[in-house]
C-alpha positions as CSV (number, residue, x, y, z in Angstrom):
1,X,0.0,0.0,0.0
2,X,2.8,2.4,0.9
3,X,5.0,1.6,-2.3
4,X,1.5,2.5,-4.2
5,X,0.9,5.8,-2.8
6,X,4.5,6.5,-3.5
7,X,4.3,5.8,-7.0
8,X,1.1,8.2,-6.8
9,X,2.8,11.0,-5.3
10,X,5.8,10.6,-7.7
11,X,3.4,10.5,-10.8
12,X,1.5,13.6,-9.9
13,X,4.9,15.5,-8.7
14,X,6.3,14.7,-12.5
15,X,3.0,15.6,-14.0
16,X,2.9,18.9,-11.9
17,X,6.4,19.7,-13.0
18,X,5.8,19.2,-16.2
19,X,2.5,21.3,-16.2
20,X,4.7,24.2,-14.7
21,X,7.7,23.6,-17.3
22,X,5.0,23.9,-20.4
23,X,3.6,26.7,-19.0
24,X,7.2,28.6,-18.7
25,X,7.8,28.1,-21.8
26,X,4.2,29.5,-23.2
27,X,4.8,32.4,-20.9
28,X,8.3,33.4,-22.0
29,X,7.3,34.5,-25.0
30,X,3.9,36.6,-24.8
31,X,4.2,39.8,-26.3
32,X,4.2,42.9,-24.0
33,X,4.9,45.8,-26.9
34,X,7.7,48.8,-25.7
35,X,6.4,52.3,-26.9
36,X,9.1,54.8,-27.1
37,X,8.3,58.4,-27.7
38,X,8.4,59.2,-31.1
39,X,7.8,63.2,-31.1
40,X,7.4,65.6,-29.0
41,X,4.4,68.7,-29.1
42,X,2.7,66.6,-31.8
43,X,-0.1,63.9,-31.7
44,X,-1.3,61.6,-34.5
45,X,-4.5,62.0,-36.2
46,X,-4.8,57.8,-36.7
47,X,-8.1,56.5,-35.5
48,X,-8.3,56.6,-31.6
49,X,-9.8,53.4,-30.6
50,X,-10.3,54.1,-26.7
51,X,-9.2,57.0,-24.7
52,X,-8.8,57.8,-20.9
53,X,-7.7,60.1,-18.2
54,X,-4.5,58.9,-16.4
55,X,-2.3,61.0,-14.0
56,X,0.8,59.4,-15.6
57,X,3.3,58.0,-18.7
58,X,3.0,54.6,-17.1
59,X,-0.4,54.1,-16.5
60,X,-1.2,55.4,-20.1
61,X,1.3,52.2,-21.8
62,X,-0.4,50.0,-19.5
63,X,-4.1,51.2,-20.7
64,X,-2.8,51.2,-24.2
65,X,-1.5,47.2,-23.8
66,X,-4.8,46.5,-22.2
67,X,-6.6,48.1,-25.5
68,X,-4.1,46.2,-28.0
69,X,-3.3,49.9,-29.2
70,X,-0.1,49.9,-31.4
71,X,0.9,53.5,-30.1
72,X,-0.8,56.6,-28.1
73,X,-1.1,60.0,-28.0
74,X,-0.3,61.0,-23.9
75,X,-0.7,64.5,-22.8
76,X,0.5,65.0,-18.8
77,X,-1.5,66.6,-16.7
78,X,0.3,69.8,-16.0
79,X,-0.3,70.6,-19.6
80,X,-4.9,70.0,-18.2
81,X,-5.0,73.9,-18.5
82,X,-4.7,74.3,-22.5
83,X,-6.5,71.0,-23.5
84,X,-9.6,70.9,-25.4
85,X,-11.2,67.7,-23.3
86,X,-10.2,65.7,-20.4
87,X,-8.7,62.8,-21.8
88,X,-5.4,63.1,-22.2
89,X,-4.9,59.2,-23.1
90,X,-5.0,58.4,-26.7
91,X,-5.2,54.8,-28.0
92,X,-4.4,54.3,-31.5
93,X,-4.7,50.5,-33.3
94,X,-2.4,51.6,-36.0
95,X,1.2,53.7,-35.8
96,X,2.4,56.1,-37.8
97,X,4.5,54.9,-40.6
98,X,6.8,56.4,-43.2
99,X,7.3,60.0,-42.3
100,X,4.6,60.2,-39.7
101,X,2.4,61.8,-42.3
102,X,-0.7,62.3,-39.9
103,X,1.4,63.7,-37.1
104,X,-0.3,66.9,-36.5
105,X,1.2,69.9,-34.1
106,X,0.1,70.1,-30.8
107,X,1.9,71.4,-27.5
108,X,-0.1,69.6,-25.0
109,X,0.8,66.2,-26.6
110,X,3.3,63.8,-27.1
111,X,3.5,60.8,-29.6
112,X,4.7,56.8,-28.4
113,X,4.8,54.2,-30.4
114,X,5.8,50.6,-30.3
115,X,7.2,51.0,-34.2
116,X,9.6,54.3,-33.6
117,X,11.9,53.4,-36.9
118,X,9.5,54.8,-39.5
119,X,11.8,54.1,-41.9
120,X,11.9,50.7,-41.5
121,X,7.9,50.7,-42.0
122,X,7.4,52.3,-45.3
123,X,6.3,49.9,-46.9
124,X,4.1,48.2,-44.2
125,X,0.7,47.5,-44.1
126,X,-1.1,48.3,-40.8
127,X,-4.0,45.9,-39.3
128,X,-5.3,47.0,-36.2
129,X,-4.3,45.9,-33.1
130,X,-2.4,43.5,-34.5
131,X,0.8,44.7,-36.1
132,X,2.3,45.7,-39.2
133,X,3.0,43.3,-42.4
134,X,3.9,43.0,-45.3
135,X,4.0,40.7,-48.6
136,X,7.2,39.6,-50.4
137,X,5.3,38.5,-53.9
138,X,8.3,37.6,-54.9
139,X,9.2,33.5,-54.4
140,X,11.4,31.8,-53.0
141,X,12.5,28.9,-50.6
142,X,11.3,29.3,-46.7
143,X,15.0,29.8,-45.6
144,X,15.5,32.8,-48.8
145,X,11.8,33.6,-47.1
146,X,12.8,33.7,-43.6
147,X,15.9,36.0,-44.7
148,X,13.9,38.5,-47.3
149,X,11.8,38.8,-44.2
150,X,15.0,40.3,-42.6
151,X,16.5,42.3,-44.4
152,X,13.5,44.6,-44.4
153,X,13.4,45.1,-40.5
154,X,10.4,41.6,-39.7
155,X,10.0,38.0,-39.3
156,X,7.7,35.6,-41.2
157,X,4.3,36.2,-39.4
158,X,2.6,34.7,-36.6
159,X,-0.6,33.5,-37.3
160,X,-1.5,31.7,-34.1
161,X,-4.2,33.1,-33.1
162,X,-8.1,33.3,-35.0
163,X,-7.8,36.8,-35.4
164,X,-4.8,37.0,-36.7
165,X,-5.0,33.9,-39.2
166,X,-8.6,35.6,-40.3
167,X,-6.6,38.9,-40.8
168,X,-3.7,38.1,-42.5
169,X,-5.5,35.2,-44.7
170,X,-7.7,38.3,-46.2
171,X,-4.5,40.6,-46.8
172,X,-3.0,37.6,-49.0
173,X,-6.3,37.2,-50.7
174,X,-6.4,40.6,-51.0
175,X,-2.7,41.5,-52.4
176,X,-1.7,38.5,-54.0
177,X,-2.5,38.2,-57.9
178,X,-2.1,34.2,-58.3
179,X,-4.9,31.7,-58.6
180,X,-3.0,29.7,-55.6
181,X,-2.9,32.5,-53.0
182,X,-0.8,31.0,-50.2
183,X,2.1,32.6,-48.5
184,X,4.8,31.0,-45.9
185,X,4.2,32.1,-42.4
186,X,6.6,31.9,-39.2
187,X,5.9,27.6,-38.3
188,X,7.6,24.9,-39.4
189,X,8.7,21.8,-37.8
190,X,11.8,21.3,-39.3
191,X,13.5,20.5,-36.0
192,X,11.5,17.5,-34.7
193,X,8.7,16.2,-37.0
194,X,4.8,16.6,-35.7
195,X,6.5,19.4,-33.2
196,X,5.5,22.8,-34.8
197,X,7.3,26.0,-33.7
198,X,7.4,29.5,-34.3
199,X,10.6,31.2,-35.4
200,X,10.8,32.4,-31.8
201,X,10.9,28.6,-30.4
202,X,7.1,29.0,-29.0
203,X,5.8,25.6,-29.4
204,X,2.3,25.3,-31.4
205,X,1.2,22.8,-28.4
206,X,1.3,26.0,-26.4
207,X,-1.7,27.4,-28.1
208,X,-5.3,26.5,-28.2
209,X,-6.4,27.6,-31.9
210,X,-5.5,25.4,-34.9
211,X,-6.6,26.5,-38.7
212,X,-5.2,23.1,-40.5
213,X,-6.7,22.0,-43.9
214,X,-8.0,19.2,-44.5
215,X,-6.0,16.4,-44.4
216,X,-3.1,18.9,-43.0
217,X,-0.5,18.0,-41.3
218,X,-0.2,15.1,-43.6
219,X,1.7,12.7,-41.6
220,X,2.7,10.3,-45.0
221,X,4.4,13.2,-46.6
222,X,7.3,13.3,-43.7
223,X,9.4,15.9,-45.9
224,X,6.2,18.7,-45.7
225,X,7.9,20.8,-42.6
226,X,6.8,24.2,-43.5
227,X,3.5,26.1,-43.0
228,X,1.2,28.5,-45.6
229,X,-1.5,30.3,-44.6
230,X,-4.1,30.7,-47.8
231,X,-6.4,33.0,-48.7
232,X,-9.1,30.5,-47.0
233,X,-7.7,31.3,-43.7
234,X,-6.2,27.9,-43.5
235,X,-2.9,26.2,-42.8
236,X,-1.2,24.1,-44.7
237,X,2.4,21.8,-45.0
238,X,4.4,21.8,-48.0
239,X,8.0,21.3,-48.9
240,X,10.6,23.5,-47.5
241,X,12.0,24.0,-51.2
242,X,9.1,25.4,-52.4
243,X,9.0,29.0,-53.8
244,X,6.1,30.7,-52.9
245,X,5.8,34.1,-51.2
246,X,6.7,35.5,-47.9
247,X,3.9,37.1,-45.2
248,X,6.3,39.3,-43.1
249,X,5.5,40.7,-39.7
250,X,7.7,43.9,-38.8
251,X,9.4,43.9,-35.5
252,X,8.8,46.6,-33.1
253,X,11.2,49.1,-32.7
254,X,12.9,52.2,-31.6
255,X,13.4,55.3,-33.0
256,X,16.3,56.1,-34.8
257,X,18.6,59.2,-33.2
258,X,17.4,61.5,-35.7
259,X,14.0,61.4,-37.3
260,X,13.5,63.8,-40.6
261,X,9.9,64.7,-40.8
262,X,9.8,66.5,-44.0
263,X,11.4,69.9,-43.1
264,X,11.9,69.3,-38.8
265,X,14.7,67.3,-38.0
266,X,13.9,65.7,-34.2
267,X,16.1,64.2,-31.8
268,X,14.5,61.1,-30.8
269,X,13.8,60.5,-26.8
270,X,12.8,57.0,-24.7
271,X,9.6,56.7,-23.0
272,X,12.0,57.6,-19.5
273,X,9.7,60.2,-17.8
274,X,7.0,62.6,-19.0
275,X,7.8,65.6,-21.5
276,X,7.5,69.3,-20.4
277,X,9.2,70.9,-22.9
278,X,6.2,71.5,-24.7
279,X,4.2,72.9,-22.0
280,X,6.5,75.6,-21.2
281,X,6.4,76.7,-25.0
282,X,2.8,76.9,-24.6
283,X,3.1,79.2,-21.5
284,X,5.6,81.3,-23.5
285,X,3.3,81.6,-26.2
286,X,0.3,82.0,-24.0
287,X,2.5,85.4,-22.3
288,X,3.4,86.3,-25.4
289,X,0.1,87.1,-26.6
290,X,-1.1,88.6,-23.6
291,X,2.2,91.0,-23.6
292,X,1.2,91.6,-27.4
293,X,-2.7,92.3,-26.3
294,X,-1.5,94.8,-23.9
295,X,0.8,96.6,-26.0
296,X,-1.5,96.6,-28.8
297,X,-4.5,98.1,-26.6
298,X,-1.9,100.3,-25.2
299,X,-1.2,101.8,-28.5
């Protein structure tokens, strides 16, 4: 009886460990996106998707997180006095991209954004809440995949999610000109067959939603390690070797040192601490006018 209850409380311990190993491993790499200020006295005119009042930097990156926002527009609360509204937390689903063509002045505001290297986003393509992507039509092998993917700044994409595969599976069927519209996306399982990974080593076992075709994985056809998403949100294997377009998801970044927006040359910042630089140039305006006013009505 005792060497049973032994081998019971060994069992569960391994199982138990186990349970805590796999969950490590799933938790090491969830996303939790770094904004970095972009500008300073401007905001973005994107699309707010939800806004609130915060007393600090901090609290308004975690709100953002919460929302899935992509950036903000955060305005601190010594600068309450010359806003418009109370909010001064700004959620946007999309970032500015290129050269930040919808940044618009304002003194009370300051723009963050998880993708501060604009030029490394020109020629990205924004879905909400999600990321930034883009398509390499041209085709090649997954490995010349994975490597086109990198030169431009991103990774073959994630698609492990519904949201995403639903997403991303439109943007092919939307930018793609072939009859087969299938791109290679960021799981393979090249290493150890029937164990699917992302580039980043997250296992697919990790995660709860699948989008195989039918038939897919094909366990016969051994030399299929690589993934496609097509344009009926669906995954599928095929040979490595095959050449067939790359769905690229742009890694977040920081700002350069110095950002040319059109004719204003900026010095980029960190998110370190709040901004007042802009607040006291709207208090010298502010007693500029008024010393104007009086002069004027003086005269």
């Amino acid at each position: 009886m005792h060497s049973l209850k032994l081998v019971l409380y060994i069992f569960l311990f391994a199982s138990s460990v186990r349970l805590i190993s796999s969950r490590s491993l799933c938790e090491i790499y969830d996303r939790h996106l770094k904004y970095y200020k972009v500008r300073d006295c401007y905001k973005s005119n994107i699309p707010v998707i939800s806004w609130t009042r915060t007393s600090n930097l901090q609290d308004c990156m975690e709100f953002t997180r919460q929302r899935n926002g992509l950036a903000f527009n955060f305005s601190p609360e010594e600068a309450s006095n010359y806003r418009n509204f109370s909010q001064n937390c700004h959620v946007l689903g999309c970032p500015e991209t290129k050269n930040g063509i919808t940044l618009v002045a304002d003194l009370t505001f300051d723009y963050y954004s998880a993708y501060g290297n604009l030029s490394m986003t020109e020629n990205s393509t924004c879905i909400k809440s999600i990321g930034l992507f883009g398509l390499i039509e041209e085709k090649h092998n997954y490995n010349r995949s994975t490597e086109k993917c990198q030169n431009i700044g991103a990774h073959l994409a994630n698609v492990l999610s519904e949201i995403r595969t639903n997403h991303l599976s439109q943007y092919i069927n939307d930018t793609l000109q072939d009859w087969y519209k299938v791109a290679y996306i960021g799981l393979n399982d090249i290493n150890e067959e029937g164990n699917f990974r992302t580039l980043n080593g997250s296992k697919l076992s990790c995660f709860r939603y699948r989008a195989w075709g039918p038939g897919h994985p094909r366990s016969k056809h051994r030399n299929e390690d690589c993934v496609v998403l097509d344009s009926d949100r669906m995954w599928r294997v095929v040979k490595c070797s095959s050449k067939l377009p790359a769905l690229c998801e742009f890694y977040p970044s920081q700002p350069l040192e110095n950002v040319d927006f059109g004719n204003i040359s900026y010095h980029g910042n960190s998110s370190n601490g709040q901004n007042g630089t802009c607040i006291s140039k709207q208090i010298t305006k502010d007693l500029n006018l008024t010393i104007f006013r009086r002069e004027y009505l003086r005269n």
